[in-house]
PyMOL Python script that loads the backbone (N, CA, C, O; Angstrom):
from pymol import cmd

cmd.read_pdbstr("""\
ATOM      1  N   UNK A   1       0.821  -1.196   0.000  1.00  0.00           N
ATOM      2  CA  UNK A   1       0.000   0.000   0.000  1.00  0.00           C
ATOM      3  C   UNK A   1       0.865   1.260   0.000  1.00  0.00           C
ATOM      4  O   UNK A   1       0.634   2.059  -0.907  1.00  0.00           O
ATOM      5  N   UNK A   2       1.882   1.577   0.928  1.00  0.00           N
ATOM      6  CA  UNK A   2       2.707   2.601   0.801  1.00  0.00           C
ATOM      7  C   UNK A   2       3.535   2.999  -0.567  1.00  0.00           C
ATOM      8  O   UNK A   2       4.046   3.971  -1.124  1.00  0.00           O
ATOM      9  N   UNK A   3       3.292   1.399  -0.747  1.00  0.00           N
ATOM     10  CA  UNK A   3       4.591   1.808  -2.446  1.00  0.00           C
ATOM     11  C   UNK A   3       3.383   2.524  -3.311  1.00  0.00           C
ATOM     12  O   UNK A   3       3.516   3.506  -4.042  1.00  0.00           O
ATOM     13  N   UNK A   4       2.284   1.855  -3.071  1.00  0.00           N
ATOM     14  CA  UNK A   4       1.711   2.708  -4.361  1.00  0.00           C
ATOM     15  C   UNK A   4       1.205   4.361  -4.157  1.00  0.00           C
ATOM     16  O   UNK A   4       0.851   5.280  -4.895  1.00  0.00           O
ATOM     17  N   UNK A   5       1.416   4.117  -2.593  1.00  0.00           N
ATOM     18  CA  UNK A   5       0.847   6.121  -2.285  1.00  0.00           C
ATOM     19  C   UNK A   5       2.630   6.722  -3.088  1.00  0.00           C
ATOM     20  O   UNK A   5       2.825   7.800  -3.649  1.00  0.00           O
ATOM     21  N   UNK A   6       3.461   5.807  -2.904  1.00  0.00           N
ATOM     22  CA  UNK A   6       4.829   6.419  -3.068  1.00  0.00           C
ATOM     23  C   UNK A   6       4.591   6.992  -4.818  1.00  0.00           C
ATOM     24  O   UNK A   6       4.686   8.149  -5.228  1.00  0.00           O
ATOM     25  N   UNK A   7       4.294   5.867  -5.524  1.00  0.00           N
ATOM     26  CA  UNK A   7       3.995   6.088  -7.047  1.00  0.00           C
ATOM     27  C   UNK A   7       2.884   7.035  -7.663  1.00  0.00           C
ATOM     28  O   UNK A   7       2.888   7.161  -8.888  1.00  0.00           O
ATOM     29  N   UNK A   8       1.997   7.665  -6.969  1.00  0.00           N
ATOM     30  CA  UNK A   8       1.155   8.322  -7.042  1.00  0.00           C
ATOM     31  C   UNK A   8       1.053   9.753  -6.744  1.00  0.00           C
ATOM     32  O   UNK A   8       0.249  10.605  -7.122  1.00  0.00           O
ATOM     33  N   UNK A   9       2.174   9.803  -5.892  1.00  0.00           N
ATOM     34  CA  UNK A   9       2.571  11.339  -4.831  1.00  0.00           C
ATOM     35  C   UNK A   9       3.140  12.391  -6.214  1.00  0.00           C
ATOM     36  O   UNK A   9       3.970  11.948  -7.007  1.00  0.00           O
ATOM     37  N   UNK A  10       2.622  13.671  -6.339  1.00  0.00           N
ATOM     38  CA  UNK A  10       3.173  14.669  -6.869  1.00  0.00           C
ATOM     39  C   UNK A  10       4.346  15.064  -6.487  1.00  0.00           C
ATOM     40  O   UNK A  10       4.466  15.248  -5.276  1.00  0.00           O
ATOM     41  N   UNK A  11       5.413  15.284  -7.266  1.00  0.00           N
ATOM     42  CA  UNK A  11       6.602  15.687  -6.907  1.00  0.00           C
ATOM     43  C   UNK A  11       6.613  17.334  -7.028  1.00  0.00           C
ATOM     44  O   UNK A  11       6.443  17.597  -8.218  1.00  0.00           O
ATOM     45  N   UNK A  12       6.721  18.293  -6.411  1.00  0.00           N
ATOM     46  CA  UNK A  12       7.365  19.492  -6.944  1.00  0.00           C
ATOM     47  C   UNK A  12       8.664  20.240  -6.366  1.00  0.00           C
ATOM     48  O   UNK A  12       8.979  20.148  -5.180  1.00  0.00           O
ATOM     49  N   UNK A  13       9.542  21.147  -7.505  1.00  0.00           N
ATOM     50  CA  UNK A  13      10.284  21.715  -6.931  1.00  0.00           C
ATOM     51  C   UNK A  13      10.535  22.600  -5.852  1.00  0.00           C
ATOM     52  O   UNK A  13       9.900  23.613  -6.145  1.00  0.00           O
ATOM     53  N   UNK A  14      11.000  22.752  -4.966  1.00  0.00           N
ATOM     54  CA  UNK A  14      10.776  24.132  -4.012  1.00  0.00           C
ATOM     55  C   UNK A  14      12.262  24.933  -4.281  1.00  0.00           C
ATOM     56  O   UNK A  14      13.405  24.476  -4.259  1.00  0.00           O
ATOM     57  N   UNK A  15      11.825  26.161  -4.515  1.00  0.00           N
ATOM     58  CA  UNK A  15      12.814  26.754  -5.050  1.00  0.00           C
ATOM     59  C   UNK A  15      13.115  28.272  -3.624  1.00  0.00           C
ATOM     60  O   UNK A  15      12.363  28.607  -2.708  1.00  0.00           O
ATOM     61  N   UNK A  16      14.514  28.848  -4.027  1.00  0.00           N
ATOM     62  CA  UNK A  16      14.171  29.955  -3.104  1.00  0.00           C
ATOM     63  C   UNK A  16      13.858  31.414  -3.858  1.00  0.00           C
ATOM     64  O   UNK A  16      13.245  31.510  -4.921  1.00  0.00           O
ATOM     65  N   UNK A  17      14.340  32.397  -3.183  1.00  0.00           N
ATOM     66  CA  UNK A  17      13.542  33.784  -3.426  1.00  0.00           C
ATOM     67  C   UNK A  17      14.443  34.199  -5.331  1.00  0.00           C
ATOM     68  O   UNK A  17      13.816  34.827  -6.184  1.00  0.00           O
ATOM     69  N   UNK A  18      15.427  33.846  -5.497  1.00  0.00           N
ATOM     70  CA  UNK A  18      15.906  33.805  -6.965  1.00  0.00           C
ATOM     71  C   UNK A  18      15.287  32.876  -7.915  1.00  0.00           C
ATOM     72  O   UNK A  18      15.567  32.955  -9.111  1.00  0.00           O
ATOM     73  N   UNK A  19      14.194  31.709  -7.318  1.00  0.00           N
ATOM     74  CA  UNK A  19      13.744  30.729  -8.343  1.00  0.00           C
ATOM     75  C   UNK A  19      14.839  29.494  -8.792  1.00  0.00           C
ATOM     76  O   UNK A  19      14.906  28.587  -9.622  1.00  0.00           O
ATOM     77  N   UNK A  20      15.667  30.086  -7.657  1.00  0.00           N
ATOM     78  CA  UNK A  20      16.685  28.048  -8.053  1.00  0.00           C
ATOM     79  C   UNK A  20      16.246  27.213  -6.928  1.00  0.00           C
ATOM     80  O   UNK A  20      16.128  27.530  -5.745  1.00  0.00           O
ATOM     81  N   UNK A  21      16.032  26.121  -7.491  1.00  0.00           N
ATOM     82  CA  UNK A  21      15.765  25.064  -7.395  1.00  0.00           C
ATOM     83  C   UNK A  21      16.809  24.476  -6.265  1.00  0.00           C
ATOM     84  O   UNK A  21      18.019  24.341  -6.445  1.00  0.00           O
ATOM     85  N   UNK A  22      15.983  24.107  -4.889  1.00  0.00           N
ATOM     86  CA  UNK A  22      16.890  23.849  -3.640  1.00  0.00           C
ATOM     87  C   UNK A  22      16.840  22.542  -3.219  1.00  0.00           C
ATOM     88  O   UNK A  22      17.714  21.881  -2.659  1.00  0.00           O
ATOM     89  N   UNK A  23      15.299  22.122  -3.672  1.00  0.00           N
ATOM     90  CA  UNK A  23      15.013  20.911  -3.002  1.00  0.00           C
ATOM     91  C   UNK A  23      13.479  20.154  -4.065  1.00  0.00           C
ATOM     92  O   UNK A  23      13.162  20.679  -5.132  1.00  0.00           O
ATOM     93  N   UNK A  24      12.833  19.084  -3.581  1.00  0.00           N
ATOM     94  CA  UNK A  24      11.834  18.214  -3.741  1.00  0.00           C
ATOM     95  C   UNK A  24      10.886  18.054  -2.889  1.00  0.00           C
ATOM     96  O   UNK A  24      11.262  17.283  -2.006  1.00  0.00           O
ATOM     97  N   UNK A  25      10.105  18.323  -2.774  1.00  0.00           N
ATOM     98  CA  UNK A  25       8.986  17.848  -1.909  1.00  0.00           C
ATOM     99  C   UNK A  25       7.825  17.385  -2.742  1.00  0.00           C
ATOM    100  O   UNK A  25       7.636  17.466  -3.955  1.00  0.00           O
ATOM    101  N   UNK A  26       6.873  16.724  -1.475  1.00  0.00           N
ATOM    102  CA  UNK A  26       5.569  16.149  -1.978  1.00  0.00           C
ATOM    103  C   UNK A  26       4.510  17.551  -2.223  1.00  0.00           C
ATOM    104  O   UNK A  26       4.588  18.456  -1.393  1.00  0.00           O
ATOM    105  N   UNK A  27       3.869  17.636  -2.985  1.00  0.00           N
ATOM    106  CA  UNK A  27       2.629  18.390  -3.017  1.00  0.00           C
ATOM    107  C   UNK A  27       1.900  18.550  -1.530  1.00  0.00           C
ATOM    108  O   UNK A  27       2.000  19.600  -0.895  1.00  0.00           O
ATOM    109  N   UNK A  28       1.369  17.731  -1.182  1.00  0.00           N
ATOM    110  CA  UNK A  28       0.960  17.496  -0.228  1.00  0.00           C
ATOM    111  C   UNK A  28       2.575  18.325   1.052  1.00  0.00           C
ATOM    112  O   UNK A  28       2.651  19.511   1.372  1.00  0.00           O
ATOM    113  N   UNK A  29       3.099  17.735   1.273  1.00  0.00           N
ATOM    114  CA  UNK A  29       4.261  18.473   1.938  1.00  0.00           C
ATOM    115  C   UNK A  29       4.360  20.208   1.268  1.00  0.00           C
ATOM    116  O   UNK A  29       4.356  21.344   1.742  1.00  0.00           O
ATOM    117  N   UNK A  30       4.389  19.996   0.812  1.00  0.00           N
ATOM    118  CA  UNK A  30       4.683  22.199   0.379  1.00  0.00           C
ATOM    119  C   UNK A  30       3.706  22.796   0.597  1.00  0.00           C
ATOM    120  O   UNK A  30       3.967  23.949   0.940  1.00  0.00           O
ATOM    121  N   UNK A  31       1.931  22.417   0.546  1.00  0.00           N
ATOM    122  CA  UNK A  31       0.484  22.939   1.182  1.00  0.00           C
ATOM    123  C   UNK A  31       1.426  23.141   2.417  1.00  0.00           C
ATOM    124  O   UNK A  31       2.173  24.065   2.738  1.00  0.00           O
ATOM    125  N   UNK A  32       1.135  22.008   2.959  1.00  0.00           N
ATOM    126  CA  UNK A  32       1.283  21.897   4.624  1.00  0.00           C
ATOM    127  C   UNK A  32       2.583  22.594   5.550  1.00  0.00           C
ATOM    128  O   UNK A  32       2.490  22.968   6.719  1.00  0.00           O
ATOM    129  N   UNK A  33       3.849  22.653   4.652  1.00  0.00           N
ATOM    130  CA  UNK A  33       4.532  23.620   5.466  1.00  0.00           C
ATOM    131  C   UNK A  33       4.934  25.108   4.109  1.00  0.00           C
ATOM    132  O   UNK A  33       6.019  25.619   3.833  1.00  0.00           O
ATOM    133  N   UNK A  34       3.813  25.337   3.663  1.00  0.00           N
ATOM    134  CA  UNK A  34       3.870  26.757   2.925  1.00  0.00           C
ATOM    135  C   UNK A  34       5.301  26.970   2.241  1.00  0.00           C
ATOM    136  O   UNK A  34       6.003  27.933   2.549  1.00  0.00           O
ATOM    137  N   UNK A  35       5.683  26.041   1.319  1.00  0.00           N
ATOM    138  CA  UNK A  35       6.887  26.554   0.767  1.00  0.00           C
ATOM    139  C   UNK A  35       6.889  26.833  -0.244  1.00  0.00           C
ATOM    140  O   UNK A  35       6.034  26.560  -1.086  1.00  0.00           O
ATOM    141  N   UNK A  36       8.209  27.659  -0.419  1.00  0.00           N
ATOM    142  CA  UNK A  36       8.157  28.132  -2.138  1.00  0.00           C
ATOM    143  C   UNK A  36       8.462  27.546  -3.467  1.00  0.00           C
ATOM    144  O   UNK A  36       9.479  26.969  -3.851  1.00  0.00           O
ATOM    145  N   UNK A  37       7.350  27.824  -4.085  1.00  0.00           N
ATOM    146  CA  UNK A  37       7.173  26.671  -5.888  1.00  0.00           C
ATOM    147  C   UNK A  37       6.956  27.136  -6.987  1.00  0.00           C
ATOM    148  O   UNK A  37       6.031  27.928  -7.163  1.00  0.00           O
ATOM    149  N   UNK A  38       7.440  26.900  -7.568  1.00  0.00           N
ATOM    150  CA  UNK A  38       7.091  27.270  -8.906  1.00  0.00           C
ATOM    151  C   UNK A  38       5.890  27.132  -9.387  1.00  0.00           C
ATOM    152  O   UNK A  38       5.746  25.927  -9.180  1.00  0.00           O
ATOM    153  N   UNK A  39       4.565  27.598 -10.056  1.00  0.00           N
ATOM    154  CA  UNK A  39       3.513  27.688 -10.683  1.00  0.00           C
ATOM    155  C   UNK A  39       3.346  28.191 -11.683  1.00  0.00           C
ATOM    156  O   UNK A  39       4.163  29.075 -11.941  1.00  0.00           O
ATOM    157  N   UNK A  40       2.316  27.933 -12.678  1.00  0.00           N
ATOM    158  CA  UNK A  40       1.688  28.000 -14.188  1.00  0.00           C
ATOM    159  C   UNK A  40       0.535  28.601 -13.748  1.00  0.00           C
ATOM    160  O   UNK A  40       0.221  28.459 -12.566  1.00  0.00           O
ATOM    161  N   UNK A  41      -0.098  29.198 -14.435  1.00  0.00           N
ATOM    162  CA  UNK A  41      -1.490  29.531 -14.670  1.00  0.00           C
ATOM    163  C   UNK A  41      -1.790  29.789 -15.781  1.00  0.00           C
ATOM    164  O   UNK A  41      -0.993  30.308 -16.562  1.00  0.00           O
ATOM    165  N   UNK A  42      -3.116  29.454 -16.118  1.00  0.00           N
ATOM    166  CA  UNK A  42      -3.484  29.967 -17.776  1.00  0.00           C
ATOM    167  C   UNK A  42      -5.027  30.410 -17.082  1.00  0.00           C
ATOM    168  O   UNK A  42      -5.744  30.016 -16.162  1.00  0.00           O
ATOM    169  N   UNK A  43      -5.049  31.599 -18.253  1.00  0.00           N
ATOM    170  CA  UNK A  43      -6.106  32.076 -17.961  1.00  0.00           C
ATOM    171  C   UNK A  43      -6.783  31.889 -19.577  1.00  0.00           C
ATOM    172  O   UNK A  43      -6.279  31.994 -20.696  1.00  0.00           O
ATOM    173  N   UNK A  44      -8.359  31.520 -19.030  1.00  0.00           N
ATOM    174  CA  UNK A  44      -8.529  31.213 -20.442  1.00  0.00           C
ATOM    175  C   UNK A  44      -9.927  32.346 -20.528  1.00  0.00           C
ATOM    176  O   UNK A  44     -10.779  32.048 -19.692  1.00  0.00           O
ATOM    177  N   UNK A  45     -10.180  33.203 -21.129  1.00  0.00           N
ATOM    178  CA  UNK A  45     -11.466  34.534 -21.669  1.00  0.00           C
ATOM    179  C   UNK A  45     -12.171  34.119 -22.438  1.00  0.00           C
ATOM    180  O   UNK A  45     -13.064  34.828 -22.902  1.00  0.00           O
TER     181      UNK A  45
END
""", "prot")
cmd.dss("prot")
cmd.show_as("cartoon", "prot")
cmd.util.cbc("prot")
cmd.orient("prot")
């Protein structure tokens, strides 16, 4: 069961205040302790 939460987990970068890339965390982990990430948005009109 854990392997497959393992295979399923979002990976994202956490980067610092220049936007390089410091570390990895879970999605779930960067909500929960508010860290900094890179994001997309599209806005669609």
């Amino acid at each position: 069961m854990e392997q497959r939460r393992l295979a399923s987990t979002e990976w994202v970068d956490i980067v610092n205040e220049e936007n390089e890339v410091i570390a990895q965390a879970s999605r779930e982990q960067m909500r929960a302790q508010c860290l900094r990430h890179r994001a997309t948005y599209i806005v669609v009109h």
